[in-house]
N, C-alpha and C positions, 0 to 999 in steps of 0.2 A: 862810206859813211856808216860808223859802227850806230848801235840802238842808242846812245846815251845822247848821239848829236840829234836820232830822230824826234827822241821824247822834245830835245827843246824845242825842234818845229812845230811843233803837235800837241801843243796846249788846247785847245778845244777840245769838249766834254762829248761825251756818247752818253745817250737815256741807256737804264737799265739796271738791274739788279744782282748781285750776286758774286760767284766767286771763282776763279775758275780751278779747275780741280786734273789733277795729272793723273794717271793711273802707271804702275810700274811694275815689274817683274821681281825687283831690288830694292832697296834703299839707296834713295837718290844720296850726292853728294851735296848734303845742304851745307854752304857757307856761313856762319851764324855771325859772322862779321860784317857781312854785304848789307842786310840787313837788319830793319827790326823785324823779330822772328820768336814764334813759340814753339816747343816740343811738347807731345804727349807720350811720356816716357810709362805711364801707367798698363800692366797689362793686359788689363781688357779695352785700351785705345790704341793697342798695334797695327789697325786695320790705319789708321792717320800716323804717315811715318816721319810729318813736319807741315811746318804748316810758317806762310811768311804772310804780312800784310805792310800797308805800304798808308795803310789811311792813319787818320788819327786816333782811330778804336783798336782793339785787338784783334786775336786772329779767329775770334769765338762767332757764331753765326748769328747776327742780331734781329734777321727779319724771317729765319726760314728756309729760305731759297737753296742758300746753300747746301744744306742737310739735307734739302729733298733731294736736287740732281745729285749729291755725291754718293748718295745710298743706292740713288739708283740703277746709278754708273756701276759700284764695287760693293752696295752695301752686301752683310750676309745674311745667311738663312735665317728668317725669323719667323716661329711660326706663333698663329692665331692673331696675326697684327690685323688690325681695322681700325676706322674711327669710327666711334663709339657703333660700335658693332655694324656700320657699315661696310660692305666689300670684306669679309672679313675672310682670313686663310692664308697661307705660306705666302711669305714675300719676300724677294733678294732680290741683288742686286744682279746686274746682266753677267758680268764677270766677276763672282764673291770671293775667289782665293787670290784678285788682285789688289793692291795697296795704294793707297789714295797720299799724294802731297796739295795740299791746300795755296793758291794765293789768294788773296782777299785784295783787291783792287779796287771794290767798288764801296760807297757808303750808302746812306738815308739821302742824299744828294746824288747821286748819282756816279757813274766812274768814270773819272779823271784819265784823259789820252795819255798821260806820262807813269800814272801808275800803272794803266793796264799792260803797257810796252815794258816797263819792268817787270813785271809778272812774267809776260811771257821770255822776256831775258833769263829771268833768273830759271824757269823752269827748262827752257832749251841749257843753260848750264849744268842743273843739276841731274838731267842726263834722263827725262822722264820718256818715258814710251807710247801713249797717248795722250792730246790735251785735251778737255771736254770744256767749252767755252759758251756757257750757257748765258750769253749776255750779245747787245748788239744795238745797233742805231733801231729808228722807227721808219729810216727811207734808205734804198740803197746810195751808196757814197762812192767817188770815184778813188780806185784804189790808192793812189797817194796821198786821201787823206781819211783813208779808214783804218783805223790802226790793228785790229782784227786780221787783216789782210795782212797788214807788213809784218804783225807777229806772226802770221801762219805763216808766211812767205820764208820766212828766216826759221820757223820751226823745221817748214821739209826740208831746206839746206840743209838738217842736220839727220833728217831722215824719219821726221815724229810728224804724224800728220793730225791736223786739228780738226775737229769736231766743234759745229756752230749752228747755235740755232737760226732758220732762216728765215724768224722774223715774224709778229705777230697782227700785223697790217691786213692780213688777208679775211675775206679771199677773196678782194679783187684783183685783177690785172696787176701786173707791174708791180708789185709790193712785196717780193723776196728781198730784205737786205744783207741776206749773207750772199753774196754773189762770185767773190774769185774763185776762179776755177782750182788752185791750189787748198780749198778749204773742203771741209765733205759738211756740205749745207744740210741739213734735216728738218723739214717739214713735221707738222704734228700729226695724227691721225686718230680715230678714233679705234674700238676694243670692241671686245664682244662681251668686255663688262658693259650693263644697262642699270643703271640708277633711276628707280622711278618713285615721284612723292604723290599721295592722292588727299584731294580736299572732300571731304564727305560734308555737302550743306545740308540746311536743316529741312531738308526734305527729299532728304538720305539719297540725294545725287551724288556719284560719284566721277571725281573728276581725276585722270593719269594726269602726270607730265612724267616724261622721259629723259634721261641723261641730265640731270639739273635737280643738285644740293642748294647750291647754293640764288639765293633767288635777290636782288637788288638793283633796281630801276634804275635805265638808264639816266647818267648827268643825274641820281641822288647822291649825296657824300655819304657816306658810309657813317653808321651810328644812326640816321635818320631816323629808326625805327624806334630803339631807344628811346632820344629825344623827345619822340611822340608821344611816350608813354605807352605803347601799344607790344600786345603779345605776340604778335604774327604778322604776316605779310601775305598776300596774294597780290602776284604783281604780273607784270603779259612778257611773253617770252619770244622775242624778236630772232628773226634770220641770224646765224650768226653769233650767237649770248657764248659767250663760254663760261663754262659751271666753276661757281668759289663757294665757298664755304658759307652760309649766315650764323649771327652768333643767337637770333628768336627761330623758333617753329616759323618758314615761311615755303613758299614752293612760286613755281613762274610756268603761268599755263600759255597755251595757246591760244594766241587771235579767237576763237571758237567758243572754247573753253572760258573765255574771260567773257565773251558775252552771254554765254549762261549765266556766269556766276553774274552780273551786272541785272541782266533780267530778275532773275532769284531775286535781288538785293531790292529791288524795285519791287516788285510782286508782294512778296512775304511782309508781315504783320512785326514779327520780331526775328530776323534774318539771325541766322549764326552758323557759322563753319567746327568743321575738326581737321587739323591740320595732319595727320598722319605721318609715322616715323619715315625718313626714306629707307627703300629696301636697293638688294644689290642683287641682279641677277643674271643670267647669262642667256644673252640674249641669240637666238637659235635661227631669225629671221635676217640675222643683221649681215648689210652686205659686206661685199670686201673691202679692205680698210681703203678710203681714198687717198692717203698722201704716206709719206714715209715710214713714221717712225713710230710707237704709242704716244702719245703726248695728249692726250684728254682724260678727266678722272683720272688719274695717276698717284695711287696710294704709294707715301714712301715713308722715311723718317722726317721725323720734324723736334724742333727744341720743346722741351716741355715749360723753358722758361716764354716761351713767348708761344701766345692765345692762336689759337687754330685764324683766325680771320684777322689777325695784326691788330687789332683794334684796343686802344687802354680802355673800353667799356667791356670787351671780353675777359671776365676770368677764368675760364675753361683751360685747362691744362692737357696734353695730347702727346703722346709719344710719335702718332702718324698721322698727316693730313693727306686731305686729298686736294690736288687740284691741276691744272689744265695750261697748255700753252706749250710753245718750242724749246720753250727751258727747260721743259720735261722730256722731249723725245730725242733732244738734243745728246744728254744721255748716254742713251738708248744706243743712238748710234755709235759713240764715245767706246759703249762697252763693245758693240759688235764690232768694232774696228781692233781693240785688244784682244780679243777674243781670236781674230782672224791673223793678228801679227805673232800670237803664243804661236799658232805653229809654223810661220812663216815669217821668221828671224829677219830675211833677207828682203824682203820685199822691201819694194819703196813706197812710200803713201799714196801716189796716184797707183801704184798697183793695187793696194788693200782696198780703196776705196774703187778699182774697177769689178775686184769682186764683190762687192757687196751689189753694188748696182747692177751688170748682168746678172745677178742672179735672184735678182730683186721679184718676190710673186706679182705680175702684172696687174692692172688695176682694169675694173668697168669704165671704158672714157665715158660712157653715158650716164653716170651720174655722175659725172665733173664737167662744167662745161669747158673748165679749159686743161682739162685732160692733167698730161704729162707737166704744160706750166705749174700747174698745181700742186702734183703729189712726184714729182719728178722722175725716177725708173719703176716705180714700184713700193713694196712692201714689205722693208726689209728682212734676210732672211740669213741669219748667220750661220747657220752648220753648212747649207749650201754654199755658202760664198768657200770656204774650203777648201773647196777642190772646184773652181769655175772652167777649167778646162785651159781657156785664155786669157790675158788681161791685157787693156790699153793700157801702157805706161808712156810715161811722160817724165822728160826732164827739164832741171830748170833751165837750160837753153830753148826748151820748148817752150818755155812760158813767159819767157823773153821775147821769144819770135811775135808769140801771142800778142803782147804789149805793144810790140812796132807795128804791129798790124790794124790796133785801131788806134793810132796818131800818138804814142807817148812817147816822148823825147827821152835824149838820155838821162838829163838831169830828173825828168820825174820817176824814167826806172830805178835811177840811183836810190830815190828817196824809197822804195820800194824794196827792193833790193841791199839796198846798204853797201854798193860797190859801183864801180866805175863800169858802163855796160852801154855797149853801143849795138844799131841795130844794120844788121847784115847788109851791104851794100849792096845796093839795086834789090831790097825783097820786096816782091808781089805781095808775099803769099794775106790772105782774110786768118779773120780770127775763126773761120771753120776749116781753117789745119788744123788746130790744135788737137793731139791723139788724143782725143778725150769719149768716155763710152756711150754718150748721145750724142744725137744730131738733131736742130733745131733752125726751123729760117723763118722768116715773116713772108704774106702774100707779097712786097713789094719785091723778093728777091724771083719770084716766079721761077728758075733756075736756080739750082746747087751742086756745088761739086763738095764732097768731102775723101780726102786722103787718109787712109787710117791703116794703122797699123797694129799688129797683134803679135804679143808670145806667150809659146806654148810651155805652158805650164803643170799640163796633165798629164798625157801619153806620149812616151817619147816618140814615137812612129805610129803617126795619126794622121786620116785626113778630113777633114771637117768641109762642110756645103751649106751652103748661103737657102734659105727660105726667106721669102717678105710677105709681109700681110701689110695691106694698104689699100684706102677706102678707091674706089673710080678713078675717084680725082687728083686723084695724087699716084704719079709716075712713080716707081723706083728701077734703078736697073744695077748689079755689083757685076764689077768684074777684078778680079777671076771669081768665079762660081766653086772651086774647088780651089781652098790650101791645103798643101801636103808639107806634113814636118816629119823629120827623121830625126830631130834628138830637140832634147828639153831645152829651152831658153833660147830655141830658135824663131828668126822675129820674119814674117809673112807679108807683105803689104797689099792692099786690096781699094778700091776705087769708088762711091757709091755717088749715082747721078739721082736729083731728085729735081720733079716735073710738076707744077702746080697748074690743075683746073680751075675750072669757076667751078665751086663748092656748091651741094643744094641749099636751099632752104636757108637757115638760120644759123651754118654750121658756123662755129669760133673756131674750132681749133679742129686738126685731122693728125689723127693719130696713126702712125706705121710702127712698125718695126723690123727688125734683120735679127736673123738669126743665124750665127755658125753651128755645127752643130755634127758629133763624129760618131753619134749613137747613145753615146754614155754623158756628153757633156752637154747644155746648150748655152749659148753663151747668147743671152738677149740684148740688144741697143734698142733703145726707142730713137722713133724719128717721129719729131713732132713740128707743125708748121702754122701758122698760127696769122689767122684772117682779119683779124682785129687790127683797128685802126689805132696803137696806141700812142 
């Protein structure tokens, strides 16, 4: 089944905004016949080497979105950018001497399952090298009817692996919606940028709030404040809040802080606040990032024709906004995946995306309660990915095996796949074969076997040994404990059993890891298992 029969299956819409954006080495082979399509032949817009759209507007960024991740992904050096002198100093993109091809799939309504599948059709056509698909449902979907999926599915057949954000539900349980394992999912995290605004009352108490521009209460529609007639806002800043922009002086304290200010307001005679500018600072306390990728306060490019907070009561014009979510670290990864494919032509995208993940900086599981669900390997780190030593790859037979392993027929892999694909007679095998560079099982599996495989990528004659870190209660055991390779792209295979305790206390999730490791290289897997009843 080619993409053109899927689109007509797969009329049903996906929430979300935005555009997806290709990054390339070249100038792709745009068709200008296939669709309707703009060029920005001007030259200082060489960095956008085409650009298609499929909605009924153009191919121009009408809410933001787009301009943010695309800048982010390839934008260049700019220096002294900030919003209005916030965060202000050098800013580019993750990969800035690469070139950005635009599709625009999505509108003010949201994007259409048939235009996003053309998008990515036409981009696997015109020959792009990363996709960065900063767009996605609000709950995971099963892959035949995620269209995300099928287009990245059909992107790695061609050897372009895609980049997706996974999903802005969190952080509780179960609420990553970028989930096929052929995608490289990217979580958000936070920086050791700190944005802090301070309300000084009239009895010159001074109150922080940390990480938080933008301040507007929850389930208030946006403009409320306007409406009111009022210059400012102080409003309470809940578990969870991610920071947008306001278009009055407002700030969003803590539980604490707001009942100071509530007392104050009760006590005093003629109460009055000073809302103070927010400041940008780096903050020196701050721990390691807990989840992927940057994606919180995320200073990038924005349209000047459209108001920093989307709003027609804004008239504030901005060259850069700031603002938070997976559509921003989504990105991030997008470019570290370019970044890592410049010098490794040949890899295939579960290889790029195994380096980035082993060599991901580990994360404190103690302030995440659920660990690795959460922020996934780590914290990404592109120079290291480079040179990872080893990587799990994986083919699309492997991801076929995958799919027969937790009950898809053929006709659902078809739809998935876009070919005729049947599943190996008499196979066993769990979806923890698949060569993939984590391992993860729930308390009901109490036993794990996982099979995995590796090649060597680094030293051609090298031997690497197995380390595990793992709490009591959680068993590991690899065998073999030593691989030895004597030339490059030679592939190792090795065994890890995993043993689940009764956990102390209150634990959710128990975090391991494996490490190969030949002096010069370490190649990190997390194994993560997870106690929760979900």
């Amino acid at each position: 089944m080619d993409m053109q029969s899927q689109r007509r299956l797969l009329r049903s819409q996906i929430s979300g905004r935005g555009e997806m954006v290709a990054s390339g080495r070249d100038r792709p082979n745009v068709n200008a016949t296939k669709v309707k399509m703009m060029r920005f032949r001007n030259k200082f817009l060489v960095k956008i080497i085409g650009a298609r759209y499929y909605t009924d507007e153009n191919a121009r960024d009408t809410v933001g979105h787009g301009s943010h991740t695309a800048s982010t992904a390839a934008g260049n050096l700019v220096k002294q950018a900030s919003f209005f002198g916030v965060a202000e100093g050098n800013a580019r993109g993750a990969v800035p001497l690469s070139r950005i091809a635009v599709y625009k799939a999505c509108s003010l309504s949201g994007c259409r399952s048939d235009f996003t599948l053309s998008a990515f059709d036409d981009a696997i056509s015109d020959g792009v090298d990363i996709l960065s698909v900063s767009l996605g449902s609000n709950i995971p979907r099963i892959f035949e009817q995620d269209v995300i999926a099928i287009g990245g599915f059909h992107a790695m057949l061609r050897g372009i692996l895609t980049s997706n954000s996974a999903g802005n539900s969190g952080p509780s349980p179960a609420t990553t919606s970028s989930t096929a394992p052929w995608l490289f999912s990217v979580a958000a995290s936070t920086t050791d940028r700190l944005i802090i605004d301070k309300v000084v009352l009239g009895d010159n108490t001074t109150l922080t709030v940390q990480g938080k521009i933008l301040l507007c209460e929850n389930n208030t529609t946006p403009g409320v404040e306007l409406s009111l007639n009022v210059t400012g806002a102080i409003l309470t800043k809940y578990e969870g809040d991610v920071p947008r922009v306001s278009f009055i002086p407002s700030s969003r304290l803590n539980l604490n802080d707001i009942a100071t200010v509530f007392s104050y307001v009760t006590t005093a005679k003629n109460p009055e606040a000073t809302i103070l500018k927010s400041e940008s600072i780096v903050d020196a306390s701050a721990p390691e990032p807990d989840i992927a990728a940057p994606g919180v306060d995320i200073l990038a490019a924005w349209p000047t024709s459209i108001s920093p907070t989307g709003s027609s009561l804004d008239t504030r014009s901005v060259k850069y906004n700031i603002i938070s979510g997976t559509s921003m670290s989504c990105p991030h990864g997008s470019g570290a995946a370019a970044y890592v494919k410049t010098f490794h032509l040949d890899w295939s995208p579960a290889a790029i995306k195994s380096a980035l993940m082993t060599t991901a900086v580990p994360m404190n599981a103690t302030r995440n309660a659920d660990a690795e669900f959460s922020y996934g390997s780590g914290f990404i780190n592109p120079v290291k990915a480079l040179n990872p030593g080893l990587v799990y790859d994986a083919s699309v037979d492997d991801y076929i095996k995958m799919l027969c392993s937790i009950g898809y027929t053929s006709d659902k892999i078809k739809v998935i796949t876009g070919k005729i694909s049947s599943c190996p007679s008499k196979y066993n095998g769990t979806a923890m074969d698949l060569n993939y560079p984590s391992m993860a099982m729930t308390n009901s599996t109490k036993e794990a076997v996982f099979t995995r495989t590796v090649t060597n990528v680094g030293v051609a004659n090298s031997t690497y040994r197995a380390t595990v870190a793992s709490p009591s209660y959680v068993i590991v055991s690899v065998e073999p404990k030593v691989l030895s390779f004597k030339s490059l792209n030679e592939k190792q295979s090795f065994i890890v059993k995993v043993s689940l305790k009764d956990p102390p206390g209150e634990v959710l999730v128990a975090s391991a890891s494996l490490v190969w490791s030949d002096g010069i290289h370490s190649v990190r897997s997390p194994i993560a298992a997870s106690f929760r009843n979900i």
